[in-house]
C-alpha positions in Angstrom: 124.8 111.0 240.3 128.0 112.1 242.5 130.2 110.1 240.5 129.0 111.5 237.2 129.2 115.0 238.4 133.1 114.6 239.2 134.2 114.8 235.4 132.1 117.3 234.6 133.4 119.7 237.5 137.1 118.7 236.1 136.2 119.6 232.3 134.6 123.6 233.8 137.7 123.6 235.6 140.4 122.5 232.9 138.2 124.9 230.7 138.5 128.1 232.8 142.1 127.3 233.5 142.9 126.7 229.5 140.3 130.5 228.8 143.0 131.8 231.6 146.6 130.8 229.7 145.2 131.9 226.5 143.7 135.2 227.8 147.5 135.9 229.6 149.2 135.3 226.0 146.9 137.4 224.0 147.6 140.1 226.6 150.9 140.2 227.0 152.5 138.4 223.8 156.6 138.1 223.6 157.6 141.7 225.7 161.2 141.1 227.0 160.9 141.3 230.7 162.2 143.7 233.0 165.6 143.3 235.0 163.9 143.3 238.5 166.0 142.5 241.8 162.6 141.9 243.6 163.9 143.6 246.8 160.7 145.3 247.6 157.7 143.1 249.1 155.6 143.9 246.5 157.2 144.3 242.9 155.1 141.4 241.9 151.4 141.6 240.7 149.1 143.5 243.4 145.4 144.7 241.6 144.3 144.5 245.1 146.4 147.4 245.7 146.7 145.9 249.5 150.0 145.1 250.1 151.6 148.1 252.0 155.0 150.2 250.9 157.7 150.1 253.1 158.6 153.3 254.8 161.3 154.9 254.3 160.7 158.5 255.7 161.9 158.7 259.5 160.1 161.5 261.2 162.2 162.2 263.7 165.0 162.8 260.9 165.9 166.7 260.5 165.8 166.3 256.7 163.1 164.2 256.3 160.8 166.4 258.5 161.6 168.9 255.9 160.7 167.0 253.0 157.0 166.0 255.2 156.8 170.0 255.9 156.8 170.6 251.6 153.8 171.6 250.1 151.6 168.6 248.3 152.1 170.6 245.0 155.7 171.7 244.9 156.4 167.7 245.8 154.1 166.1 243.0 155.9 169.2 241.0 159.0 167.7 241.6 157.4 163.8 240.8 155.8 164.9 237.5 159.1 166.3 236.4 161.2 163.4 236.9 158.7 161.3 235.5 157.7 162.9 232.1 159.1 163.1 228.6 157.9 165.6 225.8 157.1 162.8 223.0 159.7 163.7 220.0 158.4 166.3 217.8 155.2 166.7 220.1 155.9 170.1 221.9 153.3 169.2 224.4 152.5 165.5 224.0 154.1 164.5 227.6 154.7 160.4 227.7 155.7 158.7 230.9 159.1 156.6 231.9 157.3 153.7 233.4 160.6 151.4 233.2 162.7 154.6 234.3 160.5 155.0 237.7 160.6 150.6 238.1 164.0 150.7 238.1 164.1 153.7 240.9 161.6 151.6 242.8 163.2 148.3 242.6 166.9 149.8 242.8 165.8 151.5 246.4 166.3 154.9 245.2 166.2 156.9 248.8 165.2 160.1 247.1 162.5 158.4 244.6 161.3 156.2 247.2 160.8 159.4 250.5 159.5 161.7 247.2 157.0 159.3 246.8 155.8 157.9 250.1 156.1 161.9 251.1 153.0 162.2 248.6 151.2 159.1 249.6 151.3 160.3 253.2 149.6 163.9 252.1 147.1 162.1 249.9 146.0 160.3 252.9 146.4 162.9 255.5 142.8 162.7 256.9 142.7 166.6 257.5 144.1 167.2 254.0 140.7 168.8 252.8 139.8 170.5 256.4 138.2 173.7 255.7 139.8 174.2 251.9 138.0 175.6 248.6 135.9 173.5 246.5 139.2 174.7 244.1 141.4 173.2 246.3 139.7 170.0 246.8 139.1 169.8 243.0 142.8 170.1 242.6 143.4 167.8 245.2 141.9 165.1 244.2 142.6 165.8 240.1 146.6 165.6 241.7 145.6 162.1 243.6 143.8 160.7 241.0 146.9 161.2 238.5 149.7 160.3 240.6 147.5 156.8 241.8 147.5 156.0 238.3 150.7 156.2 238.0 151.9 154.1 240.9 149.3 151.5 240.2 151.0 150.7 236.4 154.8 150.7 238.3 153.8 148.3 241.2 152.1 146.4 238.2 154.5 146.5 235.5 155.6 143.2 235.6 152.9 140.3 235.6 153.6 136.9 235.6 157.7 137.9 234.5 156.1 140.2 231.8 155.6 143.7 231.4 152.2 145.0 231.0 151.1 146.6 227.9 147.9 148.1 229.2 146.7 149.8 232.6 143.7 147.2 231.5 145.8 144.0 232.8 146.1 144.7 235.6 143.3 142.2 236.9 143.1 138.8 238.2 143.5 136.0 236.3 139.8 135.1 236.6 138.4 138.9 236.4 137.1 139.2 232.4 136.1 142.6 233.1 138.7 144.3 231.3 138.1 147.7 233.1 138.0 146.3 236.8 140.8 148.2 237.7 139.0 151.5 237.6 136.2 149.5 239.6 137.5 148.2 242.5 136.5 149.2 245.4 138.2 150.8 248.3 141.2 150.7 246.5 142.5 154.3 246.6 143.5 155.5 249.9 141.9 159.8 249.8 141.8 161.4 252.9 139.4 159.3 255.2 138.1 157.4 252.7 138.8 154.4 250.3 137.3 154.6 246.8 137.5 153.1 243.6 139.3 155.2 240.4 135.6 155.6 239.1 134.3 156.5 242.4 137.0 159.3 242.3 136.4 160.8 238.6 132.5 161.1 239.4 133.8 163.4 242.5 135.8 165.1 240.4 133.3 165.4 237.7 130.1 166.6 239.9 132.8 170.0 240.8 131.1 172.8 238.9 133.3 175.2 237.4 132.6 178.4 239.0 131.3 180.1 235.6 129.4 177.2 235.2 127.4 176.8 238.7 125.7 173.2 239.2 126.8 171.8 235.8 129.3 168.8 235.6 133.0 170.1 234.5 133.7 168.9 231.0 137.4 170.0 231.2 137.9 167.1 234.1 137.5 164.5 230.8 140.8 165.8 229.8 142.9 166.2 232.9 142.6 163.2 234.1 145.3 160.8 232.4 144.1 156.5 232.9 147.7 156.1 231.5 146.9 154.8 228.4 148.1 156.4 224.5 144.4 158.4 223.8 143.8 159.3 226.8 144.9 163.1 227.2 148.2 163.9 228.1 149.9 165.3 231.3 150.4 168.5 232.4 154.0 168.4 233.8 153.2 170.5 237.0 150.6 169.8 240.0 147.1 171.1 239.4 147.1 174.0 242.0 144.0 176.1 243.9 145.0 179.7 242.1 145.9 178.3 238.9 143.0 175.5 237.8 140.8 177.6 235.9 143.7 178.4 234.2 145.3 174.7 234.1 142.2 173.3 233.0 141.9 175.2 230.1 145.3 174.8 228.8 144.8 171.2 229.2 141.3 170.8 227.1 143.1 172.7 224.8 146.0 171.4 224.2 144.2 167.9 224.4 141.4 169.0 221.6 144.9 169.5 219.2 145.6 166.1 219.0 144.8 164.4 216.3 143.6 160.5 218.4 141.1 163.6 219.9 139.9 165.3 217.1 140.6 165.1 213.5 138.4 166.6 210.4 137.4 165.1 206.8 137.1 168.1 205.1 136.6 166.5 202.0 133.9 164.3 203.1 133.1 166.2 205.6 133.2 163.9 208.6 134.4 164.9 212.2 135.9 161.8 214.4 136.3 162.0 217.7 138.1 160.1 220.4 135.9 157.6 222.3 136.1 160.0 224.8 133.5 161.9 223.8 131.3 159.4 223.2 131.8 157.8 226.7 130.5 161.5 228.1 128.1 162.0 226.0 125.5 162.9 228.8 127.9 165.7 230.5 128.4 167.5 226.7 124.9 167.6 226.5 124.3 169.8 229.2 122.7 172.9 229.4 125.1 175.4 230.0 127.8 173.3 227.9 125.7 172.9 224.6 126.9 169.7 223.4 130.4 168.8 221.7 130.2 171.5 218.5 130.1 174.8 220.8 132.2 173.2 223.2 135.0 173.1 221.0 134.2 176.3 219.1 135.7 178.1 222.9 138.6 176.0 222.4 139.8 177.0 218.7 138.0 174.0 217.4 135.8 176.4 214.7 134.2 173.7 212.5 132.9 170.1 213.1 130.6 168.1 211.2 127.4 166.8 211.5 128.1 163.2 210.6 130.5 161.4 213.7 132.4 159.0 213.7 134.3 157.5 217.0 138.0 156.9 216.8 139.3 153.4 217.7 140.9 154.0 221.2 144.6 152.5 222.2 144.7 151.3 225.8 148.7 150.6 225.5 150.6 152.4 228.2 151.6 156.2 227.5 155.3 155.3 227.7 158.1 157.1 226.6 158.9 155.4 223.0 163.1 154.9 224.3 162.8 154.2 228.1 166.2 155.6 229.7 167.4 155.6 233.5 166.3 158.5 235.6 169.1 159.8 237.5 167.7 161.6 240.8 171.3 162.4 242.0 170.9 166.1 241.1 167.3 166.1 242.2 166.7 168.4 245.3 163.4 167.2 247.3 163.9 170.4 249.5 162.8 173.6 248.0 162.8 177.3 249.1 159.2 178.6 248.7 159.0 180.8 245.7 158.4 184.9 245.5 155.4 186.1 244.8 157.2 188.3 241.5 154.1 190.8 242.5 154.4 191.2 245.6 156.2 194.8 245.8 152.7 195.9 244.4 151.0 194.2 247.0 152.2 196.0 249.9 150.4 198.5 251.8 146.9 197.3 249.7 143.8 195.0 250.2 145.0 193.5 246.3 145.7 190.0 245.8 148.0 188.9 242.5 145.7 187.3 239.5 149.4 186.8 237.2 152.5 188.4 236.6 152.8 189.6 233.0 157.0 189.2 231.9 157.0 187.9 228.2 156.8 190.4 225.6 154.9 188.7 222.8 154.7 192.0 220.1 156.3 195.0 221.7 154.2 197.4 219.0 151.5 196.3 217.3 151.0 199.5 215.3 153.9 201.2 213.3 153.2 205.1 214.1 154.7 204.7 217.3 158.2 205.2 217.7 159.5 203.0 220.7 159.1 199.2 220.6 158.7 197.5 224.5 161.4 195.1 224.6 161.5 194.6 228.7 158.1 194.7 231.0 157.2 193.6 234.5 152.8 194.1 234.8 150.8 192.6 237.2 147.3 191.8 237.1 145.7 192.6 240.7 142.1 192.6 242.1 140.5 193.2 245.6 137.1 192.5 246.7 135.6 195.5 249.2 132.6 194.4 251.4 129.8 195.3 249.5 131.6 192.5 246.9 132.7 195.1 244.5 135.5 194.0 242.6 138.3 196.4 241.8 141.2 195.2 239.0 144.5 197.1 238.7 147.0 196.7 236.1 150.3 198.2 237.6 154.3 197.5 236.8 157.2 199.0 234.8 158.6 198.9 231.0 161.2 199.7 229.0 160.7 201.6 225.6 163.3 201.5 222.9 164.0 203.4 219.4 165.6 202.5 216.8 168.2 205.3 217.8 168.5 203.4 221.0 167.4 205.8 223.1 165.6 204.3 226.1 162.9 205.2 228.2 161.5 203.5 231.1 157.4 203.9 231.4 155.3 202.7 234.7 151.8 202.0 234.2 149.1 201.9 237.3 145.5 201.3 236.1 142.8 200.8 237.3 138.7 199.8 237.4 135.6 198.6 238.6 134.1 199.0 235.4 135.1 196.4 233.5 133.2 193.4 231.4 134.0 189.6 231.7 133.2 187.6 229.0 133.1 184.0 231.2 132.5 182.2 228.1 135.7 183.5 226.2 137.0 184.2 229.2 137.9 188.0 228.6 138.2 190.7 230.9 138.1 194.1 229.3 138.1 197.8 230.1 138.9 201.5 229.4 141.2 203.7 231.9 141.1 207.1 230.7 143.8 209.8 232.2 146.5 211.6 230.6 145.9 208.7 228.0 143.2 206.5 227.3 144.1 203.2 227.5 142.3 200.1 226.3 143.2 196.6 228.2 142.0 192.9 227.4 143.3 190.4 229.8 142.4 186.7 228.3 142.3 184.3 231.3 142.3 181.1 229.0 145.7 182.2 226.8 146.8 184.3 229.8 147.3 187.5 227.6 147.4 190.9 228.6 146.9 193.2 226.0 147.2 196.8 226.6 147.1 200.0 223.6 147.4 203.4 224.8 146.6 207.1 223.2 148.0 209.6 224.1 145.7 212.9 224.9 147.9 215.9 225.7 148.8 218.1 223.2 152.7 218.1 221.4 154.0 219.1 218.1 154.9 215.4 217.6 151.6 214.4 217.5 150.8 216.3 214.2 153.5 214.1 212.2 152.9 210.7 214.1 149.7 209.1 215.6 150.8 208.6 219.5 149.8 205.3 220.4 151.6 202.8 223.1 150.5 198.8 222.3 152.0 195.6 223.4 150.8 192.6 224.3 152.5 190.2 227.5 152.2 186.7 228.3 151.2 185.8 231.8 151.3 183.7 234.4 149.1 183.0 237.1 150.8 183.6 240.7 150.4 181.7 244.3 
């Protein structure tokens, strides 16, 4: 019986080995490999994610105690920049320079190399989360989750002398579960703790949206990138505390335009959605969201169909379709902390800044007003007293003009506690009535301020034309 169980151990084992070569060459097929200088210890294949990076930040260097002393957000800021592309006609379809960031890996790149081991070291800072906001920690770990998946495809972009084609390959060579890479354990380094990518989006996933209290966060489904083509896209700046309601709208919006998201048959009147949707099913189908129809509806998308259909998903890479070199000689790590643009109206006052208003979008939305508003400067502010009353105050400067080009600078300060917010539109509105009344809609999710004033005091000018000041801004949100 021992002998006769020899041959047979040698046929499972020339079969798992023959399953092995032909599952490497379906994977991988003819992709010229990578020029690779294999300086670093581990440029090769590491899905255990276990073999350490070298260090190259010295902290009793002057300069590189000030790249350490940078703010997590204004350094992955700095990493998403260098890092992303804007796909070619895409406006905001953002692909990544996988072989651009190898080569600045394997090449030794100083400033690459301390940008990105600065980050690590923040990421795994155990007191990183010590006595933050659940919108902090939501950003935090939106920001970790990102940037891991980045770094995991460049220490794995070359396997076996090829270059991946999929985040999915990255597995051993006897693993057939094609998404063990999001399931391995311990193998993010967060804070204290080591989880596994999936581990990490449930976290992520179980933190409410404060208009939506103990209900999972739908908009998490399209922030988080898993670095393949229909997966949603990348914002090109860090996911910050003040700005994430904010961020996270933009990006299920922007996401819900593409057409491997969302696409209607008119005609035959079909809707098909990515495999995304169909994956979280179970978090659409909550409560307070409604399921996928009235979820889009707050995002533009007015009309889908009651027959579905899933879209076939691409797991290749979201690379940049022309890979170049990234140059990081001009790059500065260091950067001076930027001003608050509101802060001369803060001073003196209990207000915080909401956004700074700049961007004229329509200077005069009706045409019985003389002057157009070519130049403004508003800020949106709001304080919270002790008895939690909240107080918002629109306050700045403009600049009028008429066609004879005489100018006229206005300064607005306005003010309310009376005031409606829509949270599912996400519209604040109200009335301020003095010398004028004036009618303002703020819209938190296009980060719009609209403001139309008439006037109320009595002139001979307002017998021929109807006195009435409009114009609407385009915001953003401040630290």
């Amino acid at each position: 019986m021992k002998i006769g169980r020899i041959p047979a151990l040698v046929c499972v084992s020339s079969l798992i080995l023959i399953l092995g070569a032909c599952g490497r060459k379906n994977d991988f097929g003819n992709v010229e490999p990578l020029e690779t200088k294999a300086q670093l210890p581990n440029l090769t294949y590491d899905s255990n994610n276990t073999q350490p990076e070298p260090s190259v930040l010295d902290r009793n260097n002057p300069e590189d105690q000030q790249i350490l002393a940078q703010k997590l957000e204004d350094l992955m800021d700095r990493f998403l920049k260098i890092c992303l592309k804007v796909d070619e006609g895409q406006t905001f379809v953002t692909k990544v320079n996988y072989e651009g960031l190898y080569q600045l890996r394997n090449n030794l790149d100083q400033k690459y190399l301390k940008l990105v081991e600065a980050i690590r070291l923040k990421f795994e800072d155990p007191s990183a989360l010590s006595g933050q906001t659940d919108s902090y920690k939501k950003a935090f770990y939106i920001n970790a989750y990102n940037f891991n998946i980045i770094q995991t495809i460049i220490r794995n972009l070359m396997k076996n002398g090829k270059k991946i084609e999929s985040i999915r390959d990255i597995r051993g060579r006897l693993d057939f579960d094609q998404n063990a890479i999001f399931k391995q354990k311990e193998f993010l380094r967060i804070t204290n703790e080591k989880l596994s990518f999936e581990q990490l989006e449930g976290r992520i996933l179980a933190m409410s949206s404060p208009n939506a209290p103990n209900t999972k966060d739908v908009r998490v489904i399209f922030a988080l990138s898993k670095g393949c083509n229909t997966c949603s896209i990348l914002l090109d700046e860090a996911y910050r505390e003040r700005k994430l309601e904010e961020q996270l709208n933009e990006i299920t919006r922007l996401s819900l335009r593409l057409p491997s998201m969302v696409t209607n048959d008119h005609v035959n009147k079909v809707t098909s959605l990515n495999q995304l949707f169909k994956w979280n099913k179970a978090i659409l189908d909550q409560g307070n969201v409604g399921g996928i129809a009235p979820f889009m509806q707050v995002y533009g998308i007015l009309r889908t169909y009651d027959k579905i259909e899933y879209l076939p998903f691409d797991w290749n890479l979201n690379e940049v379709v022309a890979p170049t070199p990234i140059n990081t000689a001009d790059m500065p790590i260091i950067t001076a902390p930027k001003e608050n643009p509101c802060l001369p109206f803060l001073k003196g006052t209990d207000f915080k800044s909401i956004s700074s208003c700049q961007k004229v979008v329509n200077g005069q939305t009706s045409g019985n007003y003389k002057y157009t508003t070519e130049l403004a400067h508003l800020c949106v502010l709001s304080k919270t007293d002790n008895a939690k009353k909240v107080t918002l105050r629109i306050v700045g400067r403009l600049e009028e003009f008429d066609s004879n080009r005489n100018d006229q600078e206005v300064r607005l300060d306005l003010s309310t506690t009376d005031f409606k917010d829509d949270k599912r539109t996400g519209i604040i509105s109200f009335v301020h009535k003095a010398r004028e009344i004036s009618t303002i809609t703020y819209d938190t999710q296009r980060m719009e301020l609209s403001v139309a004033q008439r006037f109320r005091f009595w002139s001979l000018d307002m017998f021929k034309k109807k006195q009435q000041r409009s114009f609407i801004l385009s915001c953003v949100a401040t630290e």
